[in-house]
N, C-alpha and C positions, 0 to 999 in steps of 0.2 A: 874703610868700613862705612865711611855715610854716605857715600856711593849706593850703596846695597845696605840702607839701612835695617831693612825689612831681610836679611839674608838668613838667619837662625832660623826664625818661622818658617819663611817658605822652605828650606830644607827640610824642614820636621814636617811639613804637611806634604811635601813631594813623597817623602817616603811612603807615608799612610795611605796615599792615593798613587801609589807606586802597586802593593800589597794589595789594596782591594781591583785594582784593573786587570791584573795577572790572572787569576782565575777565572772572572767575566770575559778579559780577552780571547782567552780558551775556550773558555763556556760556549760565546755565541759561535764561534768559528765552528767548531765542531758539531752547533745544533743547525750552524748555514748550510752544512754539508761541504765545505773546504777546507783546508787542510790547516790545524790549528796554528803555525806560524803567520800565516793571513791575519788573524787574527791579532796577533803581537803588533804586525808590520805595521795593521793601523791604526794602532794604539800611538806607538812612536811617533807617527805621522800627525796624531792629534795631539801629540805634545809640542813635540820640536817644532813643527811647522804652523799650525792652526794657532800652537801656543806663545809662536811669537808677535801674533800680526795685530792690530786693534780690533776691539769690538767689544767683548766681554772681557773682563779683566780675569776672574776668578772660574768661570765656570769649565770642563776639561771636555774634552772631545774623544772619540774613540768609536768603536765598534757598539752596537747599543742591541739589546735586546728585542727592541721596538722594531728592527730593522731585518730583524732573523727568518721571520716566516718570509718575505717579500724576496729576499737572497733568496733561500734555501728555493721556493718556487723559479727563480731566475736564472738559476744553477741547474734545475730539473730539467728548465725545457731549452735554454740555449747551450747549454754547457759552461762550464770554467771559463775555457780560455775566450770568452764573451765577458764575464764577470767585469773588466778590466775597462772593457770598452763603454761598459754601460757607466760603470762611475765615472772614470774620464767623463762622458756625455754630461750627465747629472752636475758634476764639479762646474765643468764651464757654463751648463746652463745657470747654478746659484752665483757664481761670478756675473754673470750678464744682469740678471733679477739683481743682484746690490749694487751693481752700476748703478741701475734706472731706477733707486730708492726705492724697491718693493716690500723692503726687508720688514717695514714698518707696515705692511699691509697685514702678514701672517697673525699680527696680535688682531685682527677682524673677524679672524677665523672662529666658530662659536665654540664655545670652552663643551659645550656637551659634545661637539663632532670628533672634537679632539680627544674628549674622555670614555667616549664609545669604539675611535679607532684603537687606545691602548688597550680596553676591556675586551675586546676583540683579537689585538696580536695577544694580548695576555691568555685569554683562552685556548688557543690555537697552538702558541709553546705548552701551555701543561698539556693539554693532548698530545701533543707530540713528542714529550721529554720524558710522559709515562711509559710508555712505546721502548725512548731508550734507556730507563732507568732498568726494564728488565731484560734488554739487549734484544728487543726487537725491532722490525723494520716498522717503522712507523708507514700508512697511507700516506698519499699526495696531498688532497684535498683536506680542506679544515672539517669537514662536516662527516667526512667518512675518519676520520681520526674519531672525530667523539661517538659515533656509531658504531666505529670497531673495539671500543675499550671493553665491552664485556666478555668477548669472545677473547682479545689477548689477556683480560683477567684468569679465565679461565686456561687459557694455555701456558699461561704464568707460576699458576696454582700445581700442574701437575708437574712442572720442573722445578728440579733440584736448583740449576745453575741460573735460570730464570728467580728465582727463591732469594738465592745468595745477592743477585744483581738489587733487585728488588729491595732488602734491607739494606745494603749500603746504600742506596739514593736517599730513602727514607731516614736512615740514620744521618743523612748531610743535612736534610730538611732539619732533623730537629734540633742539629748542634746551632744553625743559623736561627731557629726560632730562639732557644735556649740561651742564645750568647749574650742578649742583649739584658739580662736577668743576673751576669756574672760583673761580680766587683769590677768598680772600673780601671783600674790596672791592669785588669786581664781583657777587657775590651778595648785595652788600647791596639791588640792586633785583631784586625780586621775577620766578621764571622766566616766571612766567605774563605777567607785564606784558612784560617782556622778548622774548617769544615773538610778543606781538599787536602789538609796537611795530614789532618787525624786520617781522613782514608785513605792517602796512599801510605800510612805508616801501618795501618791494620790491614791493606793491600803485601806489603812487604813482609808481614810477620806472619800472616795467616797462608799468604797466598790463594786466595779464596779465589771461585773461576768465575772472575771478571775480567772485560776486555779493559785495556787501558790504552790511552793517546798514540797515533800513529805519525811519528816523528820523521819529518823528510827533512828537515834543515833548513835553515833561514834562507838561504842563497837559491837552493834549491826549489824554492816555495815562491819564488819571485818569479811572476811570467807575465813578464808586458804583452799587451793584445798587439797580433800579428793584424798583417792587412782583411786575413779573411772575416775577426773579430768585426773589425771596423764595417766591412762591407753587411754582415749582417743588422747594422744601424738604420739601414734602409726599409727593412720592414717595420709594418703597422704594428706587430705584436712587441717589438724590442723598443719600439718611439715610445707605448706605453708604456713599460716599465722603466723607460728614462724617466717619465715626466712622475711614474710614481715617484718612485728613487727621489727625485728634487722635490713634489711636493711634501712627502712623511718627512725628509730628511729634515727639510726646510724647517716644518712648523716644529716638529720636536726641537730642533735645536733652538729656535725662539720661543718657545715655551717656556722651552729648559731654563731659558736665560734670564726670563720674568720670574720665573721661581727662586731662581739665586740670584737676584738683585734683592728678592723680599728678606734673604740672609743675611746680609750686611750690609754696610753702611759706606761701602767702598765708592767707586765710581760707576754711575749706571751705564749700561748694556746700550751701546750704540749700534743699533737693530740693522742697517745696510753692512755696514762696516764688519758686524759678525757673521752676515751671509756671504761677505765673501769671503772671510776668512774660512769659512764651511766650505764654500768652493773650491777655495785653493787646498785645502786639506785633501777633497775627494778628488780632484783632479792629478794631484802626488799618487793617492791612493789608487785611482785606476791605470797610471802609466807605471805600476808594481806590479799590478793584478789582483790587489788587496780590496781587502771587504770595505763597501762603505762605510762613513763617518757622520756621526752625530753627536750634540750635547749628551752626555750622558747624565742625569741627575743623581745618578746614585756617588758617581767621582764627585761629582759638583758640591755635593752636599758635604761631603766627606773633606775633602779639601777647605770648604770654610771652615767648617767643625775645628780642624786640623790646626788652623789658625792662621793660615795663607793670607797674603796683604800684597802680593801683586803678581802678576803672569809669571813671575821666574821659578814658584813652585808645579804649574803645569810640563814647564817647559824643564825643569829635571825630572818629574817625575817618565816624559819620552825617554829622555838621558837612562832612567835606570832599567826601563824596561828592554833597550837596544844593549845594554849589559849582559842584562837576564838571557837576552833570545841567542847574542853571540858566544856570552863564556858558557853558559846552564842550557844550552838547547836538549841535552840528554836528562835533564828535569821534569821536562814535558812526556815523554815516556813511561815515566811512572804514575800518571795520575789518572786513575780508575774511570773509565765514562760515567757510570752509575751517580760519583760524587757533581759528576760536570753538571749530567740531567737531574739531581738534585738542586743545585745552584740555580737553571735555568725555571724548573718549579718554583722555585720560591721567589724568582724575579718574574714571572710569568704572574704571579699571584699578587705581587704588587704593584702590577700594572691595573688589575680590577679595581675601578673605583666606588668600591663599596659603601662607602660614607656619601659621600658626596650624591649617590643616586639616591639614597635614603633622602638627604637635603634636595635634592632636586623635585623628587616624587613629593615630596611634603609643600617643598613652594613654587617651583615649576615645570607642571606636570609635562608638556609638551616639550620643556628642553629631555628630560627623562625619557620619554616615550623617544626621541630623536637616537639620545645615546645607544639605547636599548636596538633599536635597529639597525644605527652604525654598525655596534659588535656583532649581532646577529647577523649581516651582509656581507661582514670580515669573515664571519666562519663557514657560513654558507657559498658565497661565490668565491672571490678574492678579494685582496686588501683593495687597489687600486681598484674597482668598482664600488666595493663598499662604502670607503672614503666619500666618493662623488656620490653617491644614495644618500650619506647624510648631509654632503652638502645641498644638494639640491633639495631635502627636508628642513634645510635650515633654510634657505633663502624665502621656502614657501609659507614655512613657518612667518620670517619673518612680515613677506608680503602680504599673510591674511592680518596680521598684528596692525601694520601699516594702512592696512584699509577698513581698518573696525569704526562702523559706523554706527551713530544710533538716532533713530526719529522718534520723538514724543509729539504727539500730536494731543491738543487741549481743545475742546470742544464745550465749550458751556452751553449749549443751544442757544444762544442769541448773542449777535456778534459776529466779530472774524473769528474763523479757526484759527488758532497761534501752533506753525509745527516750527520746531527747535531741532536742527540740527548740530550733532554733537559728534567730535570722533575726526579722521582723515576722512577726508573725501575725498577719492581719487578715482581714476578711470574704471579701474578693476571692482567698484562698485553701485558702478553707474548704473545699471539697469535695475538693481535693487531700488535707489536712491529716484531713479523717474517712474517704476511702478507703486510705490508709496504715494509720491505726489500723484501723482494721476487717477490715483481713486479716489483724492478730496471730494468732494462736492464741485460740480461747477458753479451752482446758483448763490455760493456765499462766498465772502471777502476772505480774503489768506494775507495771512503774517507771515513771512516765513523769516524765522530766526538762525542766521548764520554764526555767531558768535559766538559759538558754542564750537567752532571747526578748529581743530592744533591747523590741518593743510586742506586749501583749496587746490586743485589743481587745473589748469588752464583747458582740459574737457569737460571736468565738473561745472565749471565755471560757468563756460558757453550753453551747457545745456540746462544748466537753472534758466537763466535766461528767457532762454527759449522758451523752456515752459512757462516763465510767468507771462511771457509775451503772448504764447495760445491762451492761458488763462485767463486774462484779463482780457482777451478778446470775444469773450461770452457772454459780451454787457452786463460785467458784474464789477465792482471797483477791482482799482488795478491793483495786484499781488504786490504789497510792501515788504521788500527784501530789505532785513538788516544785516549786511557784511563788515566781515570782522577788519 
């Protein structure tokens, strides 16, 4: 036993995050448009395998929410039997990137680009999960989901079976809202499980006319990518969605991992080391044909909660879910969609970062304004372009920040003028910074006060210079530069 001193715990918290992975497993598969053992497959995969290797100690890996609209579009346009090839792809690229210490670069990424990509998948699943909460076909595109909801409101309203679907999703929502409000004994099992368990037992008693899980079998759900999979890697459209796939994948799951380092007091998150554990998770994952993998912080959270103290509770909690899918796969069968796209609602709903935009708009407005049109370019175009829109908002963001300049110029009528340069000086505000100067006066003496600069840069530099060299050359005394 002091071998595995830590074994009771992690047993007891594998279970708990056994329980809540199961119906998210499901959830997202089903909302990626693949067939929900995918789903399982690479749950297992983020236990057994991702769960044994270093990096993060505590945090669980799996199929993730965040990752559902970017599939279910990836699925649309190449098909399934692509699905395989492109995580394989993604996997070895996060392998390569935590070779070459990147992994550490992802925490660079701006906390609004990253809070505006989930406010954005988050909106896109309740669109989408309302669609199948009342068993309809949901739209393609993020922006005609939110366009079409009043029309399937209405097509909703005038059907019975549409009606019935409709309250059981609604009714899943609010046993999850509800649960966390119930004595804690009875929150020891997890709301989600709790939610899928009440409706397929009100599915079984009532029979009510909902569709529920379309069961192919674990074995049968397995489809490594053939050569022709692979050979579709060659186009421009499928590179993109690798290089999505690795970038969301990436930074979520280093996010995640910063989040649950703030949890406990364990061992912190060695950022290359757990990019490639991500890799080799999704690289298992696509020579299955399984859905991609990421941190999940809903397991993560759950698992510390739980009281987990080192990888071995991850790594049963794979153990019980490869149980689940081989002995119970006729399990799966009875769980009503309505409950699933309930569960996805309300994980869709906490991906919006509501609080935090409020704090942002209150003290910085321009990271706000950044998130705000991340989500909005996630809903409007796609993930993977929206993504790059707020990174390139962020960059530009950061480089007016970087070149905020400020000139006071002090004029007492008799004397030198004294201007005080204050702020970065850099290239990118250079002609600001020589059309000031330049409409000094020529016929009076200038001070010009540089001490007031955080950064010179080696253009700024030269072309001060320069100008005090014309200026002084107007027979008036020569321009006394003070540098910092």
């Amino acid at each position: 036993m002091t071998k595995y001193p830590y074994l009771r715990q992690d047993f007891a918290a594998s279970v708990v995050v056994f329980l809540v992975a199961v119906p998210l497993c499901v959830g997202v598969a089903v909302a990626s448009g693949v067939p929900a053992e995918l789903g399982l497959i690479t749950g297992i995969v983020g236990g057994i395998v991702t769960g044994l290797l270093p990096g993060s100690s505590l945090q669980v890996s799996g199929p993730a929410a965040g990752m559902t609209v970017l599939v279910y579009e990836a699925v649309t346009e190449f098909g399934l039997p692509v699905l395989g090839a492109l995580v394989l792809a993604a996997g070895l690229l996060q392998l390569v990137m935590g070779a070459l210490k990147l992994g550490r670069w992802f925490r660079a990424i701006s906390v609004s680009v990253v809070e505006g990509m989930l406010a954005g998948i988050g909106l896109v699943i309740i669109a989408g999960q309302l669609y199948a909460a009342a068993g309809m076909k949901a739209p393609t595109s993020g922006i005609e989901k939110i366009a079409g909801l009043p029309e399937a409101v209405v097509l909703a309203v005038g059907s019975t079976t549409a009606l019935a679907s409709v309250a059981m999703g609604a009714a899943t929502i609010a046993v999850m809202v509800s649960w966390k409000r119930l004595p804690e004994k009875v929150r020891a099992v997890p709301g989600a499980l709790a939610a899928v368990a009440l409706a397929t037992l009100a599915t079984l008693a009532f029979d009510p006319p909902v569709s529920t899980v379309e069961v192919n079998g674990l074995i049968d759900s397995i489809q490594p990518p053939g050569a022709g999979a692979f050979a579709e890697l060659a186009s421009p459209a499928v590179i993109g969605t690798v290089l999505a796939f690795t970038l969301i994948a990436s930074a979520e799951s280093l996010f995640s991992a910063a989040a649950v380092d703030r949890l406990h007091d364990g061992p912190r998150t060695r950022y290359d080391k757990e990019l490639m554990a991500q890799g080799a998770g999704n690289a298992v994952c696509g020579v299955l044909g399984a859905l991609p993998m990421t941190a999940v912080i809903v397991r993560s959270s759950a698992n510390v909660q739980a009281g987990a103290r080192t990888k071995a509770s991850r790594v049963l909690h794979g153990l019980w879910l490869l149980l689940f899918a081989a002995l119970l796969p006729s399990a799966l069968a009875l769980i009503p969609l309505p409950a699933l796209a309930g569960i996805l609602v309300h994980a869709g709903w906490k991906l919006i970062p509501f609080r935090q935009l409020v704090t942002m708009w209150r003290d910085h407005r321009g990271e706000a304004l950044i998130l705000v049109v991340t989500a909005a370019a996630i809903v409007g175009v796609n993930m993977f372009e929206g993504v790059l829109i707020g990174l390139a908002l962020s960059v530009a963001k950061t480089a007016w920040e970087a070149s905020h300049l400020k000139l006071e110029v002090i004029d007492k009528g008799a004397g030198p003028i004294q201007a005080h340069l204050s702020g970065n000086a850099t290239f990118l505000r250079l002609p600001k910074i020589l059309d000031s100067l330049e409409a000094l006066p020529q016929d009076r003496p200038i001070e010009l006060d540089l001490s007031g600069l955080h950064h010179l840069d080696h253009a700024c530099r030269t072309a001060l210079e320069s100008w005090a060299e014309r200026h002084s050359a107007s027979g008036t005394d020569p321009v006394k530069v003070t540098i910092p």
